[in-house]
C-alpha positions in Angstrom: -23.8 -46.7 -15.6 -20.0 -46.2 -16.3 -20.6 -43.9 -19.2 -23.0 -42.0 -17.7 -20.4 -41.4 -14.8 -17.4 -40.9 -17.7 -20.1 -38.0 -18.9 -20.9 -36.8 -15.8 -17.7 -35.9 -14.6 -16.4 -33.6 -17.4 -19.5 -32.1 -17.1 -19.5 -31.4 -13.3 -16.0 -30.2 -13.8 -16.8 -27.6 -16.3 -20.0 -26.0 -14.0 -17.2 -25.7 -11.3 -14.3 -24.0 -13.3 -16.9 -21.4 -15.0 -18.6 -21.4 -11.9 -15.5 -19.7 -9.8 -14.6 -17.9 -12.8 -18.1 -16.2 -12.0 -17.2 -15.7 -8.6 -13.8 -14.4 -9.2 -15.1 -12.2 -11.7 -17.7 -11.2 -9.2 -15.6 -10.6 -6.3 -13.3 -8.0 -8.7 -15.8 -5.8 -10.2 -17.3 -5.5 -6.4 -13.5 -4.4 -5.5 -13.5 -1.4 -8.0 -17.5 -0.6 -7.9 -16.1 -0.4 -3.3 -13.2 1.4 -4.4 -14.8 4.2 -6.8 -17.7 4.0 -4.4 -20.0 3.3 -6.8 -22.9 0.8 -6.5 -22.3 -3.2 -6.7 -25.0 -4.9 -8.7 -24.9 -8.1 -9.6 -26.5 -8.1 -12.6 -23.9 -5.9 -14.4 -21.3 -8.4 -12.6 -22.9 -11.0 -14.3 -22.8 -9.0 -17.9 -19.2 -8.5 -17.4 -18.3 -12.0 -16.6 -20.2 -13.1 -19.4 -19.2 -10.5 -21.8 -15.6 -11.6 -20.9 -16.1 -15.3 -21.3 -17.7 -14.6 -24.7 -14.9 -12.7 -26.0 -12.2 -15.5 -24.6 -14.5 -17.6 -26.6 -14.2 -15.6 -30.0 -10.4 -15.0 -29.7 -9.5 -17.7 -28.4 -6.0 -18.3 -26.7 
């Protein structure tokens, strides 16, 4: 049970920090889609979050 908690843990951690990057990724493209009065939708939202967290992947630090 103790290793299943030491797994769980890093886990649960992870979902959270990518989690509110999501949401603060989210939160700024709805700022510039309100500011240029274009359309929000969270679909493209999602692209760009994930588009950005692919390319942090590839390049690293």
């Amino acid at each position: 049970m103790k290793a299943f908690l030491i797994m769980l843990v890093p886990i649960a951690i992870l979902i959270l920090v990518y989690a509110l990057s999501w949401a603060v990724t989210c939160g700024l493209y709805y700022l510039i889609t309100l500011c240029f009065g274009l359309t929000f939708n969270w679909l493209i939202a999602t692209g760009v979050w994930l588009v950005l967290v692919i390319l942090k992947n590839i390049f690293g630090k």
